[in-house]
C-alpha positions in Angstrom: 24.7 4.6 25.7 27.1 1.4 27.3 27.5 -1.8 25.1 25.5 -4.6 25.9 26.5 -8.3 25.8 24.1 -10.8 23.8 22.4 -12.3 27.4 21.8 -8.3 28.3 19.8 -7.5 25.3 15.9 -7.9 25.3 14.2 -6.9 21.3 10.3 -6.1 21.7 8.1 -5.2 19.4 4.7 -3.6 20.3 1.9 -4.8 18.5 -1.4 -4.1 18.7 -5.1 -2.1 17.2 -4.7 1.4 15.9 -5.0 3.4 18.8 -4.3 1.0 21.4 -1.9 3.0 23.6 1.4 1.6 21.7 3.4 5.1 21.3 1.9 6.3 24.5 3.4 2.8 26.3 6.4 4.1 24.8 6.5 7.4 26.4 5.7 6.1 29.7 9.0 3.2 29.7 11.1 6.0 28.7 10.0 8.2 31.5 10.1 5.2 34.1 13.5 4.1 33.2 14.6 7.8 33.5 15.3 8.2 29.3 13.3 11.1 29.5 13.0 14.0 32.2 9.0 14.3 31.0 6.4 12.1 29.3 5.4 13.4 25.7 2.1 13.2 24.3 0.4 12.4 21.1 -2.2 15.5 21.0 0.7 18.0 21.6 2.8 16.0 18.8 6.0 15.3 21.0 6.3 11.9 21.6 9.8 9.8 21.1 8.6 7.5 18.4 6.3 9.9 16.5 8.6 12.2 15.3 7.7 12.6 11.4 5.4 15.6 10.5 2.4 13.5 9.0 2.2 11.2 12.1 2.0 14.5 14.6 -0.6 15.6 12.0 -2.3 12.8 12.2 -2.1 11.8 15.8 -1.0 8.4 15.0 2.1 6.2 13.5 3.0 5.7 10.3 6.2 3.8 10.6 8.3 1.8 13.3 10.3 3.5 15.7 13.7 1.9 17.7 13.8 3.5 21.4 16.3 1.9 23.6 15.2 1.3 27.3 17.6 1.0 30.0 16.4 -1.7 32.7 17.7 -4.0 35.5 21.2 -3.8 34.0 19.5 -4.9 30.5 19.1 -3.0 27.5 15.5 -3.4 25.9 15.3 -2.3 21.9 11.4 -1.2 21.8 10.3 -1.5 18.6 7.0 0.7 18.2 4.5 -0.1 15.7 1.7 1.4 13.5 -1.4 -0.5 14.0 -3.0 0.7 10.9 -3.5 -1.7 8.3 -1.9 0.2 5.6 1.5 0.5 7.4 1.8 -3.6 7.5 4.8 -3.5 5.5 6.3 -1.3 8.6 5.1 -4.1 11.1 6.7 -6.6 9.0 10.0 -5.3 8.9 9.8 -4.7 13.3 8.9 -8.1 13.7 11.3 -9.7 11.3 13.8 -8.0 14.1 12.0 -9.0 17.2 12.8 -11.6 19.6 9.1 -11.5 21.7 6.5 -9.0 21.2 3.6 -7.0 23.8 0.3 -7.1 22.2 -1.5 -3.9 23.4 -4.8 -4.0 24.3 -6.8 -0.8 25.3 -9.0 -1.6 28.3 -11.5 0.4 27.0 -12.2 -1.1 23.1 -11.1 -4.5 24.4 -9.9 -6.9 21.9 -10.1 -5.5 18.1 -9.0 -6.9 14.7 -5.7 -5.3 15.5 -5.2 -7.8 18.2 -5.8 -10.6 16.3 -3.5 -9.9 13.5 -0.8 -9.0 16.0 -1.7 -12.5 17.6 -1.3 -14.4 13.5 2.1 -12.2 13.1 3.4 -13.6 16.4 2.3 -17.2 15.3 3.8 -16.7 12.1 7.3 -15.6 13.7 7.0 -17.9 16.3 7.7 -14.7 18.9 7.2 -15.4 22.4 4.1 -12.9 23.4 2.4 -11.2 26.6 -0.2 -9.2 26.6 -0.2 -5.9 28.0 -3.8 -4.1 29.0 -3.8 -0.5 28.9 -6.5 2.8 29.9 -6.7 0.9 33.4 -7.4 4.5 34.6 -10.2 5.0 32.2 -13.6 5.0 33.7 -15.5 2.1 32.0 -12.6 -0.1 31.6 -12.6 -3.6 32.1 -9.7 -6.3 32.8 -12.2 -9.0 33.6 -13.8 -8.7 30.2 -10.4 -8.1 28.3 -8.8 -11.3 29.9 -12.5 -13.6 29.5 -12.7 -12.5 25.7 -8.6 -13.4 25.4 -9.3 -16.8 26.7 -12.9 -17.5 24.9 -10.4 -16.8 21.7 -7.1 -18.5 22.7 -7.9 -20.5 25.4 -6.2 -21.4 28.7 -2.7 -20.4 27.8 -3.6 -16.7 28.4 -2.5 -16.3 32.1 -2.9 -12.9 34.2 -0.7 -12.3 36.8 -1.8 -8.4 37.6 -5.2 -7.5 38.6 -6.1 -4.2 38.8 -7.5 -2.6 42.2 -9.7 0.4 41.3 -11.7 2.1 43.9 -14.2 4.9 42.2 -13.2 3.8 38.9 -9.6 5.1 39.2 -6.5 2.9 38.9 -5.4 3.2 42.8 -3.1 -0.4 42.8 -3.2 -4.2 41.9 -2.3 -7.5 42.9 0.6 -9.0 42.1 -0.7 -12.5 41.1 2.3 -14.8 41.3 3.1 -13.3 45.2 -0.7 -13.4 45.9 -0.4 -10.0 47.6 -1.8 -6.5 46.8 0.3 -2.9 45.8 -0.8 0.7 45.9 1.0 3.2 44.0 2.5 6.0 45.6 3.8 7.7 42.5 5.2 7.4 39.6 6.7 3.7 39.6 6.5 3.5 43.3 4.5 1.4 45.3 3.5 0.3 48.7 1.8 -3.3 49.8 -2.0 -3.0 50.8 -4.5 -5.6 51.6 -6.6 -7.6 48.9 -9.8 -6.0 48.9 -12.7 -8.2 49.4 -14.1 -7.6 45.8 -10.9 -8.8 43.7 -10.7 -12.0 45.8 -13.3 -14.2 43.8 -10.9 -13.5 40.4 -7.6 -13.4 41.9 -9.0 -17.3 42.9 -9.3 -17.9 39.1 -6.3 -16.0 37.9 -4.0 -17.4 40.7 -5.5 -21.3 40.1 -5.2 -20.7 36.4 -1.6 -19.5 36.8 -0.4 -22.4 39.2 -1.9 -25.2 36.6 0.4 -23.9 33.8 3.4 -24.1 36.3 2.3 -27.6 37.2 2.3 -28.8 33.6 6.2 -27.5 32.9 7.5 -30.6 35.1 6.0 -34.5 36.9 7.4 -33.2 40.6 5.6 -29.6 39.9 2.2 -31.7 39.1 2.8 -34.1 42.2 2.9 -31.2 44.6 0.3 -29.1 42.9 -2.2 -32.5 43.7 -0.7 -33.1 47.0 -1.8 -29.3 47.7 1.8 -28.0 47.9 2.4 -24.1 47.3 5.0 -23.2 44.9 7.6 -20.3 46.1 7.7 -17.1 44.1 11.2 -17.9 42.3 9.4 -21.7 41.3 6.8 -19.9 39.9 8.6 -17.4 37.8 11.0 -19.8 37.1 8.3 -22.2 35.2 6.9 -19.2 33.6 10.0 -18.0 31.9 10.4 -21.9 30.2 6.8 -21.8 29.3 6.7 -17.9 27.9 9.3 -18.9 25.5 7.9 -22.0 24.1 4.4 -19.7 23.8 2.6 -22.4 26.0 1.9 -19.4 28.5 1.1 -16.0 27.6 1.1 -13.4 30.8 -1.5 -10.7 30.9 -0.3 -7.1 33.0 -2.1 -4.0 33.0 -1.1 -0.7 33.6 -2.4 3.3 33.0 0.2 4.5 30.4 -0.7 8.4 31.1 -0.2 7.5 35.0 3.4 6.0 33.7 1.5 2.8 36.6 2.0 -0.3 35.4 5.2 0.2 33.5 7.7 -0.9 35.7 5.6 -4.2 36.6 6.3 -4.2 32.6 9.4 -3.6 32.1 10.8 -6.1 34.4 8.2 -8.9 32.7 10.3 -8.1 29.5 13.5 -8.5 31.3 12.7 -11.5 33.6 10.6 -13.5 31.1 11.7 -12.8 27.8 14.2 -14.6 25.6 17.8 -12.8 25.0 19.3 -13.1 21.2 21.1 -16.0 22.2 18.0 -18.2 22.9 16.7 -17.7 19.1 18.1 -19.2 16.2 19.1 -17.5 13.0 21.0 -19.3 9.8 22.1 -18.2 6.5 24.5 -19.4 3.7 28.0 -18.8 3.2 28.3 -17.9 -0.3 31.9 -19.2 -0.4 31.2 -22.8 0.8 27.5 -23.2 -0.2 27.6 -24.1 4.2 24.6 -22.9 6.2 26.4 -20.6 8.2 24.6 -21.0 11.5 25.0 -17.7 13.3 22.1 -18.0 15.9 23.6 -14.2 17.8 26.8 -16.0 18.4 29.1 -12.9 19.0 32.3 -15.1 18.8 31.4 -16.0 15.2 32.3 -14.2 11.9 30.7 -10.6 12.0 27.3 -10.7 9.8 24.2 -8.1 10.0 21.0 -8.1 8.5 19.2 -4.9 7.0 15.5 -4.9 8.2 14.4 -1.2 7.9 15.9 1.8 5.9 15.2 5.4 7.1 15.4 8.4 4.9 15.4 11.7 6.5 16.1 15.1 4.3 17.3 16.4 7.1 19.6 13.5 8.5 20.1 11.6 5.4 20.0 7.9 5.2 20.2 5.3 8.4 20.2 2.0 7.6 18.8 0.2 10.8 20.5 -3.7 10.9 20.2 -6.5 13.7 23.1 -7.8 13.8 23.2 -11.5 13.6 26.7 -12.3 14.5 29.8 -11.3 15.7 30.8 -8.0 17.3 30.5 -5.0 14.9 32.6 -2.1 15.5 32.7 1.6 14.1 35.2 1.1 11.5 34.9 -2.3 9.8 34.5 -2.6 6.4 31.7 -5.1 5.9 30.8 -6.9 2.3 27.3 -7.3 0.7 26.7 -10.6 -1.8 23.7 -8.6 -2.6 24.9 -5.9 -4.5 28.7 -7.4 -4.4 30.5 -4.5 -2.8 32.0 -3.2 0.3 31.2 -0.6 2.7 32.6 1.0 5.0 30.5 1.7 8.0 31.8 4.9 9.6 30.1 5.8 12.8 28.1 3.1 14.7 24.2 4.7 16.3 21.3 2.9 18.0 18.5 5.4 17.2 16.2 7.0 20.1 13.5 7.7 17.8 15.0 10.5 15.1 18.0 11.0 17.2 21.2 8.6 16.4 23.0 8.3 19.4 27.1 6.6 18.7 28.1 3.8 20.2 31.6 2.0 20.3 30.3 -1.8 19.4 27.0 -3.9 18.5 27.2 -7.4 20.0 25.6 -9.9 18.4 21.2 -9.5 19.0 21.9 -6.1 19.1 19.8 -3.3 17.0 21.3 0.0 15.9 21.9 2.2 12.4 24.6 3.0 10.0 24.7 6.1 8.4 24.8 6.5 4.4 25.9 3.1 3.4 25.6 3.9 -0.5 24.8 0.5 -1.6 22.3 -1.3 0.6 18.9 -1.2 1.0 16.2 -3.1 3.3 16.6 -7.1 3.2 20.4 -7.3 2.6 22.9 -8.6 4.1 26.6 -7.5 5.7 29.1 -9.8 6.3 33.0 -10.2 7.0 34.7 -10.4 3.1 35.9 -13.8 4.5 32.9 -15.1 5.6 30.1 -13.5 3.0 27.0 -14.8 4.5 23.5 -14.3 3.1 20.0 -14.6 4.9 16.6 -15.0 3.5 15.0 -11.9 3.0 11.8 -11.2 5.0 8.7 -11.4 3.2 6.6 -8.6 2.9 2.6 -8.2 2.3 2.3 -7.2 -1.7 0.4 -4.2 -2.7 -2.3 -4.9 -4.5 -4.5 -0.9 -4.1 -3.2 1.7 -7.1 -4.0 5.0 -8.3 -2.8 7.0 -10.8 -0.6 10.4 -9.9 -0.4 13.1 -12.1 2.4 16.1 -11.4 0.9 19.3 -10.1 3.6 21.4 -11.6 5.5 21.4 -15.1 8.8 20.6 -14.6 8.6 18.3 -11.7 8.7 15.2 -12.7 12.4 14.2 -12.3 12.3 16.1 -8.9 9.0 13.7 -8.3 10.7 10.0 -9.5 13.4 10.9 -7.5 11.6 11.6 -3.9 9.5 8.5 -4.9 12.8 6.8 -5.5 13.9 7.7 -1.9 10.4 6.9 -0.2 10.1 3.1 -1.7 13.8 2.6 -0.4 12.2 3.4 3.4 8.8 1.9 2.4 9.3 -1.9 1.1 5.2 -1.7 0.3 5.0 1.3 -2.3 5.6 0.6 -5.5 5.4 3.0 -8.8 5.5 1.7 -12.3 5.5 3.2 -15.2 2.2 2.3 -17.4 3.9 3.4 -21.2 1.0 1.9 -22.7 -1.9 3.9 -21.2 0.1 6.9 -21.0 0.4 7.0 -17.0 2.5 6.3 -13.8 0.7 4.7 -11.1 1.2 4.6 -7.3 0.7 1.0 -5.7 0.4 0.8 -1.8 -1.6 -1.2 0.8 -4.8 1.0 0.6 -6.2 4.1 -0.1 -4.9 6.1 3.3 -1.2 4.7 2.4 -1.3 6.7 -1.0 -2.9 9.2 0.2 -0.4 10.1 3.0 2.3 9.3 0.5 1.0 12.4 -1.9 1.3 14.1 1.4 4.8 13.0 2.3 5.9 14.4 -1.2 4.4 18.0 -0.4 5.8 18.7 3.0 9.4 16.3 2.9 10.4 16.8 -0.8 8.0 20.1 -1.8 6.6 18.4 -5.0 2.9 17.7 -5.3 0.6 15.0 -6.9 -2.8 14.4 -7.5 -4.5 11.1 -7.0 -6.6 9.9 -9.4 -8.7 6.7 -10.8 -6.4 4.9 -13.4 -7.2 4.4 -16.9 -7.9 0.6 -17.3 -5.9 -1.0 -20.4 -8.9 -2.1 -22.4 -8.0 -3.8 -26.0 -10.0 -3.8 -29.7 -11.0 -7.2 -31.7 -13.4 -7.9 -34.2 -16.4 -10.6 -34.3 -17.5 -11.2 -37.9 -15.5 -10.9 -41.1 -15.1 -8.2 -43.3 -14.0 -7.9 -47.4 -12.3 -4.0 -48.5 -10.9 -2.7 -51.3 -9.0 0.2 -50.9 -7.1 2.9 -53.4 -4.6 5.4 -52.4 -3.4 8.0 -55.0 -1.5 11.1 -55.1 -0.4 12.8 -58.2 1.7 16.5 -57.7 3.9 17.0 -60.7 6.7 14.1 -61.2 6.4 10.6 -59.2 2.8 10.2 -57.5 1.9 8.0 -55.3 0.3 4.4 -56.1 -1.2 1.5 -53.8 -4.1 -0.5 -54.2 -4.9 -3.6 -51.6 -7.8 -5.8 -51.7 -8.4 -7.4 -48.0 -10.3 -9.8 -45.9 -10.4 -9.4 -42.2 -11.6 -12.0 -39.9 -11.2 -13.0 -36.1 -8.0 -15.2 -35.9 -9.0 -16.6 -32.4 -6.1 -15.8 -30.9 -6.3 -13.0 -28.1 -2.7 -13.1 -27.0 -1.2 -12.0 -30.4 -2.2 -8.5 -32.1 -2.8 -9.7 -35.6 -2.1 -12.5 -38.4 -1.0 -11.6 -41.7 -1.5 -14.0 -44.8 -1.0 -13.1 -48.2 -3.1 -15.3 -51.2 -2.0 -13.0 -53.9 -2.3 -14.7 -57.6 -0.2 -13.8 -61.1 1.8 -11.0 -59.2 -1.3 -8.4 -58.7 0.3 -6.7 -56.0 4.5 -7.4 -56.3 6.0 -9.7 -53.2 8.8 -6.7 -52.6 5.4 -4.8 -51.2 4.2 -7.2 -48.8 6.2 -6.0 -46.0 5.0 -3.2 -46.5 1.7 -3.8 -46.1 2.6 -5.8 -43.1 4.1 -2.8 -41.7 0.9 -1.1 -42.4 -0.8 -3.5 -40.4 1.7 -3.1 -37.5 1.3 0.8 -37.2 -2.9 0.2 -37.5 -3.2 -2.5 -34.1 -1.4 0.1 -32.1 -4.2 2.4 -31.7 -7.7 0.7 -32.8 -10.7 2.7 -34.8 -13.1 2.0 -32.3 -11.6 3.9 -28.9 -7.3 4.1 -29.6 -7.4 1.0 -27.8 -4.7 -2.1 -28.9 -5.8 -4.5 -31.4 -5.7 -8.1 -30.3 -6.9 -11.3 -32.5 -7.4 -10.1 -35.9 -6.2 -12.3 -38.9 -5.7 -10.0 -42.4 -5.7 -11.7 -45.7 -4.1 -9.5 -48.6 -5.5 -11.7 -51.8 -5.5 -8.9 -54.5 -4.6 -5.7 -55.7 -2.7 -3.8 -58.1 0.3 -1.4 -58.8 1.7 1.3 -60.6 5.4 0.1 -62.6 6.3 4.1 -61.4 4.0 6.0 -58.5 4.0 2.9 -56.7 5.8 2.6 -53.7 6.0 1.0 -50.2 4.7 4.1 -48.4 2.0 3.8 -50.4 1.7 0.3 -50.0 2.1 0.8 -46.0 -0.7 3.9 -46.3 -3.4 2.1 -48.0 -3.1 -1.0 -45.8 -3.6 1.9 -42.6 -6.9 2.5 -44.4 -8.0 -0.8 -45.4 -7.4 -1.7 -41.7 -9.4 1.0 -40.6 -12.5 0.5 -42.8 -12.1 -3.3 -42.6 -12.0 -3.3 -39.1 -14.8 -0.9 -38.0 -16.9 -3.6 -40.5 -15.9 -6.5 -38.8 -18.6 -6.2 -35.8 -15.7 -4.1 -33.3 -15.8 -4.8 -29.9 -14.1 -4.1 -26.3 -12.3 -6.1 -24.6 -11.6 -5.7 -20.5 -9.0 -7.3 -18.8 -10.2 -9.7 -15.9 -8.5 -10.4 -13.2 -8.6 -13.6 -10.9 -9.0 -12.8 -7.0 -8.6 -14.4 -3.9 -10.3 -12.8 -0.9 -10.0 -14.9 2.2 -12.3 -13.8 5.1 -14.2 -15.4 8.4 -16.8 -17.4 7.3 -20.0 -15.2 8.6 -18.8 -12.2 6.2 -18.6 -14.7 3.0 -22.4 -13.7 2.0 -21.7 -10.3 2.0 -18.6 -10.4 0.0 -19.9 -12.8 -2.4 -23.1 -10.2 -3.0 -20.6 -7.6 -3.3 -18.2 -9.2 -5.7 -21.6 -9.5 -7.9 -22.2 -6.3 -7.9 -18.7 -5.5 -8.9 -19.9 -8.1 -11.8 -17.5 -10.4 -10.3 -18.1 -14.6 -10.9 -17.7 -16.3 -7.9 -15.9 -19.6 -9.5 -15.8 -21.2 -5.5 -14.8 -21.4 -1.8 -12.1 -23.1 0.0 -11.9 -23.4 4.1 -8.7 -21.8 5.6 -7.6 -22.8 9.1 -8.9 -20.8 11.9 -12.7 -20.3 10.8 -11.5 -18.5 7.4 -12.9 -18.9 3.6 -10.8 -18.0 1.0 -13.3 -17.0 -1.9 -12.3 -17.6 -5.7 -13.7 -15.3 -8.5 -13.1 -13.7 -11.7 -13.4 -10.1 -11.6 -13.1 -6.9 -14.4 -10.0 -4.9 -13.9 -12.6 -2.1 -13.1 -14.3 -3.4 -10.5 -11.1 -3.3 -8.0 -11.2 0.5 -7.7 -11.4 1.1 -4.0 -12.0 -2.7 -3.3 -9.9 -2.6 -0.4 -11.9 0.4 1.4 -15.1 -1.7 0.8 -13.8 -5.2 2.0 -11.9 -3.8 5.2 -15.6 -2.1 5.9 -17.8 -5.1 5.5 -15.3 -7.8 7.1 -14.3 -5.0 10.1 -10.6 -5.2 9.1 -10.6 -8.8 8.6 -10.4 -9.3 4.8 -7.6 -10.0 2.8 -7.4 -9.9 -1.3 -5.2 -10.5 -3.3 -5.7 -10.8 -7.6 -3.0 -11.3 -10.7 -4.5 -10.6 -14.4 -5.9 -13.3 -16.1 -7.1 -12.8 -19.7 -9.3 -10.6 -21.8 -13.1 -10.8 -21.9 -16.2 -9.1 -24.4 -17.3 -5.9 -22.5 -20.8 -5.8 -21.9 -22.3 -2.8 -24.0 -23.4 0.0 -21.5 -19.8 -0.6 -20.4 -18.4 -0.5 -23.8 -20.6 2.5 -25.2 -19.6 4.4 -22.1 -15.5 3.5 -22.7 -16.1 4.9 -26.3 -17.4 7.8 -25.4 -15.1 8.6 -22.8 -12.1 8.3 -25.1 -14.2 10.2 -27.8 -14.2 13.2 -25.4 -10.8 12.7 -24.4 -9.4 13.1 -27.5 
């Protein structure tokens, strides 16, 4: 592929619903633009951007892909999309790289959840955006309702300037908006002109009046003639809607059949014509050396710098590291430094990715996407820089995974050959997490939801050949005790020569303290029990809130009071100090009125106001406390409760069902709390039968 100057390059990210068309859209640019001899589909598992062996399985895409288009002498990086909620982190990362974005629309399910979020990302990212209506071919289809339902929810910036013309309910044309005149294909990406047909002329009146207003507004001599009834040439037009498609104050809507491949080129030269180059966007970091914002805004005569958005692990190609780079020309041999990790690397070979497929090229200007192979030391969000010049930009934030699971290892002997394929799948995915819980005795698995883990367990089996179970973690309950309690306790042991000799008498009470395990005070009088034994009977007390009498839980808030006792001048000893503390501990404790404590958790869930009754009965149920409600922009609650640790368990199924996708949660722990009986009795039991 030929090297592209900054003003040549065009990134776009597709955005849209699950199921949209997105990878399809793909296929069909490729094909158009002559990339590809033959389009690929999704059901036969052959498409460009779907190349790993889940998403074929599947039917659907899992993480972002980089396909290269080659249009009107510019080079447009297509950055496909999964519009599944659990692959956000993948989004993220594409849109962190993206200079405008295509929200996809299917004609057919008309504007979905999907859309919206796609539209909060762009608004977040401030990304130019046009929308881009696909199934035109389908049979109940609809533009009309597509583009009234866009505008009802954003208003009059949404602006068509394609209008379908179907005849039997087949795509057979459309008319071209801005030139007020009508197309019919001929094949694929050709076209002839054709009459309006008498029924589009009522909404080509709206579309075309809509259109001219928003040209108006971009200057005082465009609103003078649009009063005065002047008509705008094509090139005005355009013109206008390039200026207002970059400041987001217009957003074009095209249509198209992506199995047709119509549509497409109307498309592709919208992306060129209307969308910003690198050069138009701005992009600062720091200079590490002078503590300087280094402002590199795709400036390819400045100091070579690159950021690291997405990391791509392959077994079979090893590891691509795919960069934007932000300054600067890079070339195949440099030797670039990272203030991240504070070393150099030496880049080797210089790709821009078609899918799977690293294809070399000489140079990357600055704007420009591509990949370096195995660069040993950097992983997504860092930064690469000239040693002269060692720049750093703020890493992208990404959504926080808040669903886990616990994974046990199907096979003896696999758990190093298990850490490590995890190791290598959290450096390509910045939303899985695993952590080691030492205390419960368990590793967990955290992700975006339940279909991220389990495609992740499924990842393991086919890339790496080890498998994992899912299952529902063991929640980290704790032991304390409500009343006080008074022991005496003896331990003996005589077998021929020294015995053994320790005799404690204890008082155990709650010390009202839940964050420490225990208090130890010592009241002895006249020397009853010697002083060189009370660490030893503090050491006894240690070992005994490790693993509480009532369920092998940890002891929290109990305060122990050694106030008598006696000893032995020869059997005694501190072991035997330390041993009968264990069983004072034991019988004190379980006389103490025991009880269970579960860990709650404080939770935000922000959703549209008409689901808040629902969630708020459901968060009930869950025996959540609803503690109150603040209003978000944009028609959103964000509901405040306290919640047990327990009831999260497959939360984030549940809210995505009752909001329709809309729901967001997030929770951090917040303290311990008395577990209700039935909840308690069934804990004890549990662990009763476990052991």
């Amino acid at each position: 592929m030929k090297v592209y100057r900054t003003d040549e390059i065009r990134n776009v990210v597709l955005l849209g619903h699950g199921g949209c068309g997105k990878t399809s859209l793909v296929e069909a640019m490729a094909y158009v633009s002559g990339a590809t001899n033959r389009m690929g589909k999704i059901t036969d598992g052959n498409t460009i951007s779907d190349f790993d062996k889940e998403e074929q399985k599947r039917e659907f895409s899992i993480s972002t892909a980089l396909v290269p288009i080659e249009w009107e002498k510019a080079k447009i990086n297509v950055l496909d999309t999964p519009g599944y909620f659990d692959f956000v982190g993948e989004v993220e990362e594409a849109v962190s790289a993206a200079d405008a974005a295509v929200i996809v629309v299917s004609g057919k399910a008309g504007v979905e959840v999907g859309t919206e979020k796609a539209w909060e990302l762009c608004d977040k990212y401030n990304l130019p955006r046009m929308i881009y209506v696909t199934e035109m071919d389908v049979d109940d289809a609809s533009f009309r309702q597509v583009v009234q339902d866009l505008t009802d929810r954003y208003g009059k910036v949404i602006a068509p300037h394609f209008q379908p013309i179907r005849e039997n309910e087949k795509l057979v044309g459309y008319v071209n908006v801005i030139k007020n005149a009508g197309r019919r294909y001929t094949g694929i990406g050709q076209r002839e002109e054709c009459e309006i047909p008498d029924y589009c002329k009522p909404n080509l009146e709206i579309y075309r009046e809509k259109l001219l207003e928003a040209v108006a507004e971009t200057s005082d001599d465009f609103m003078e003639r649009y009063f005065a009834g002047e008509e705008f040439s094509v090139e005005e037009i355009r013109s206008a809607m390039r200026t207002e498609v970059m400041d987001g104050s217009i957003v074009p809507v095209a249509m198209g059949s992506n199995i047709q491949a119509q549509g497409v080129a109307n498309l592709l030269s919208d992306i060129v014509r209307f969308f910003p180059s690198p050069e138009y966007r701005e992009c600062a970091g720091i200079n590490r050396k002078t503590n300087e914002i280094f402002e590199a805004n795709y400036d390819f005569a400045k100091a070579k710098s690159a950021y690291v958005f997405k990391t791509m692990v392959d077994p079979f190609i090893g590891k691509y590291s795919f960069i934007k780079v932000c300054s600067g020309v890079l070339k195949g041999e440099d030797t670039l430094y990272n203030p991240d990790t504070d070393t150099e690397e030496k880049l080797g070979k210089i790709y821009t990715m078609i899918g799977n497929k690293p294809v070399e090229v000489s140079e990357l200007f600055a704007g420009d996407i591509g990949a370096i192979a195995k660069l040993s030391n950097t992983k997504t969000g860092d930064t690469l820089s000239a040693k002269g010049t060692p720049v750093l930009y703020g890493r992208t934030e990404y959504s926080k995974p808040y669903t886990y699971m616990k994974y046990i290892v199907k096979n003896k002997g696999d758990e190093d050959k298990v850490s490590q394929a995890l190791q290598k799948m959290m450096a390509e995915d910045v939303t899985l997490r695993a952590v080691n819980d030492s205390e419960n005795r368990q590793t967990l698995l955290y992700g975006m939801g339940d279909q991220h883990l389990e495609i992740v367990a499924s990842k393991l089996a086919a890339r790496f050949k080890c498998e994992i179970t899912l299952d529902t973690p063991r929640v980290a309950f704790r032991e304390t005790i409500k009343k006080k309690s008074d022991v005496d306790t003896k331990y003996k042991k005589q077998s021929g020569g020294h015995g053994q000799y320790g005799h404690v008498k204890m008082k155990f009470e709650p010390s009202g303290d839940l964050e420490s395990p225990y208090v130890f005070e010592e009241v002895v009088v006249g020397g009853a029990v010697p002083k060189n034994y009370f660490p030893a009977v503090e050491k006894g007390l240690q070992d005994s809130v490790q693993k509480g009498p009532l369920a092998g839980y940890p002891v929290v808030g109990v305060k122990a009071i050694l106030y008598d006792g006696s000893y032995h001048p020869v059997d005694s000893s501190e072991m035997a100090f330390k041993t009968a503390t264990i069983q004072a501990f034991k019988k004190g404790f379980m006389e103490a009125g025991p009880v269970l404590l579960e860990p709650i958790a404080s939770i935000k869930v922000v959703v549209p106001e008409d689901y808040t009754g629902d969630v708020m009965g459901d968060l009930n149920k869950r025996r959540g406390r609803v503690l109150g409600m603040n209003p978000i922009a944009g028609g959103y609650q964000e509901i405040v409760a306290d919640i047990p640790m327990t009831g999260l368990f497959g939360y984030c199924t549940i809210l995505r069902s009752m909001t329709g996708g809309r729901g967001t949660y997030s929770y951090e722990f917040a303290r311990y709390e008395q577990a209700p009986s039935d909840v308690q009795e069934a804990e004890i039991a549990k662990r009763a039968a476990e052991e």
